[in-house]
C-alpha positions in Angstrom: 1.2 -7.9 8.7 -0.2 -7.5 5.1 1.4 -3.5 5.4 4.1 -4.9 6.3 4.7 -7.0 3.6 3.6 -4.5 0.9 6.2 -2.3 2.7 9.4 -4.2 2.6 8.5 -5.7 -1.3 8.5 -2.3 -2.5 11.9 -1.4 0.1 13.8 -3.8 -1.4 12.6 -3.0 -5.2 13.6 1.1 -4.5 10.3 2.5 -4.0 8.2 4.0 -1.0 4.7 5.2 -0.7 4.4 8.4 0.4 1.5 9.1 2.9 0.8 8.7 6.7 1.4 4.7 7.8 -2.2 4.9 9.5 -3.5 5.7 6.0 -2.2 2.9 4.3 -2.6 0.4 7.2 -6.5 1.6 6.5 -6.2 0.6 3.0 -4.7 -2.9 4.0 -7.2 -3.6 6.3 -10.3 -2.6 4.0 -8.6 -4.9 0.9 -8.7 -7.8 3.4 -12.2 -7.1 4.9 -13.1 -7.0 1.1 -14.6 -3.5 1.6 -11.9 -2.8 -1.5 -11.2 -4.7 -4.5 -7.6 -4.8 -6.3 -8.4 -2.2 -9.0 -8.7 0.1 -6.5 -5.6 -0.7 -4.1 -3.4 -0.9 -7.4 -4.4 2.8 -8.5 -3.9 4.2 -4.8 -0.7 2.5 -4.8 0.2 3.9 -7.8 -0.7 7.4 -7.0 1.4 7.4 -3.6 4.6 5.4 -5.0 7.8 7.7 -5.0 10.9 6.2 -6.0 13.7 6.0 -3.6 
């Protein structure tokens, strides 16, 4: 769900990440489990963002 989400706000603003869905579904699920602070999502975001 939290993919998801993350997905379609960034759809709807032009952008896309660019890397296998498993991978970022990973990410999600370790920012929830708090195994992964918001620093570090922000700057993989960043790093996988491609403009549409």
């Amino acid at each position: 769900m939290g993919h998801a989400a993350v997905e379609i706000f960034l759809v709807f603003n032009g952008w896309e990440i660019e890397t296998f869905i498993e991978k970022q579904e990973q990410v999600i699920l370790r920012i929830a489990s708090g195994e992964s602070g918001r620093q570090k999502f922000k700057t993989r975001l960043r790093d996988h963002l491609v403009e549409k």
